[in-house]
N, C-alpha and C positions, 0 to 999 in steps of 0.2 A: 679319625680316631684322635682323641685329645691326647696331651702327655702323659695326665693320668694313669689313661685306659693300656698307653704303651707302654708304662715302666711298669705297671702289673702281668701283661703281658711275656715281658721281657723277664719279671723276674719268674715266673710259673715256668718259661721254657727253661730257664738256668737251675732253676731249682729240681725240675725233671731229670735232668742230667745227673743228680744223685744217685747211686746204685745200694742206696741204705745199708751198706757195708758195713758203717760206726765204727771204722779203724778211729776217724777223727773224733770221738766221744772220751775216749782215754787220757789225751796230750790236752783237754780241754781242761785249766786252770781255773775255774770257773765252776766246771761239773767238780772238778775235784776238791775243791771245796766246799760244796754244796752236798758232798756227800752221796753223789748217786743221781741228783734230781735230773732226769733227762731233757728238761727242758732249760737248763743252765749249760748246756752243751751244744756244738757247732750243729749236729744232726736236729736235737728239740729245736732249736731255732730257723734254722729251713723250714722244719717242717710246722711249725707256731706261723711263722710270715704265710707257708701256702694254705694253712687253714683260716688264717684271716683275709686272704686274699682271696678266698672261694667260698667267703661267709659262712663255713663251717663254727669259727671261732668268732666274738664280739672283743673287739680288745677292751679292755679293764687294766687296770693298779700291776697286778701280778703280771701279765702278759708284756706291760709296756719293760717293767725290772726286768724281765729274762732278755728282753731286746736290746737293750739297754746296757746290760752290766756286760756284756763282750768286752773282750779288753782290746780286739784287735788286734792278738799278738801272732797271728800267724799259724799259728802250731796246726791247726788241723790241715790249713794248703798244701800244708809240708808232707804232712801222712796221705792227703789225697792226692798230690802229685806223684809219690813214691808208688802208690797204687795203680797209678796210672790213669785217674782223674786226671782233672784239670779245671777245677769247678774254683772260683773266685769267690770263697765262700764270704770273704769279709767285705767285698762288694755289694752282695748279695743282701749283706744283714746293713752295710750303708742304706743302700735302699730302701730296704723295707724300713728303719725305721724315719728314711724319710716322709713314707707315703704316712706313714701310722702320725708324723710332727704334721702335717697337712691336716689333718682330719682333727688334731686335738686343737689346733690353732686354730681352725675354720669355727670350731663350734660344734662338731660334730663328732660327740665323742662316743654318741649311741647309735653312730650309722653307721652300714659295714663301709670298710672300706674301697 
């Protein structure tokens, strides 16, 4: 298995570990500015990385902005932790939008990832 195939891997298992609670959707500075838009929020965003990651989703312009504008501030670890997660969600969106910088750099910006 290449590194690729295991940091997709790696992130589909960490991203499963979500129990779609969306305590973290509220403390999201991002969705709250945005007004609502659920994929501006720590939850849209999990789950945008496993629908591009299971070719559900092609990423595009819009897709890369939601991954992208995270500010990494923490806030949702905090409300997932308190729940009694334990899910590194800002890792998670490191990640994914490493794989998604791979795929736009290679050239391949109409292949899934």
């Amino acid at each position: 298995m290449n590194k690729k195939n295991a940091a997709k891997e790696t992130l589909l298992k960490e991203i499963a570990k979500c129990r779609s609670c969306r305590f973290c959707v509220d403390v999201c500075p991002t969705y709250q500015a945005s007004e609502g838009v659920e994929s501006m929020s720590a939850y849209g965003r999990l789950q945008l990385i496993k629908y591009l990651l299971t070719g559900i989703l092609e990423f595009d312009d819009s897709l890369t902005y939601c991954l992208y504008s995270c500010l990494q501030c923490r806030r949702c670890e905090v409300v997932c932790k308190s729940k009694g997660q334990d899910i590194d969600i800002c890792k998670i969106i490191q990640m994914g939008r490493s794989l998604l910088s791979q795929n736009l750099v290679q050239g391949n910006s109409n292949e899934k990832i």
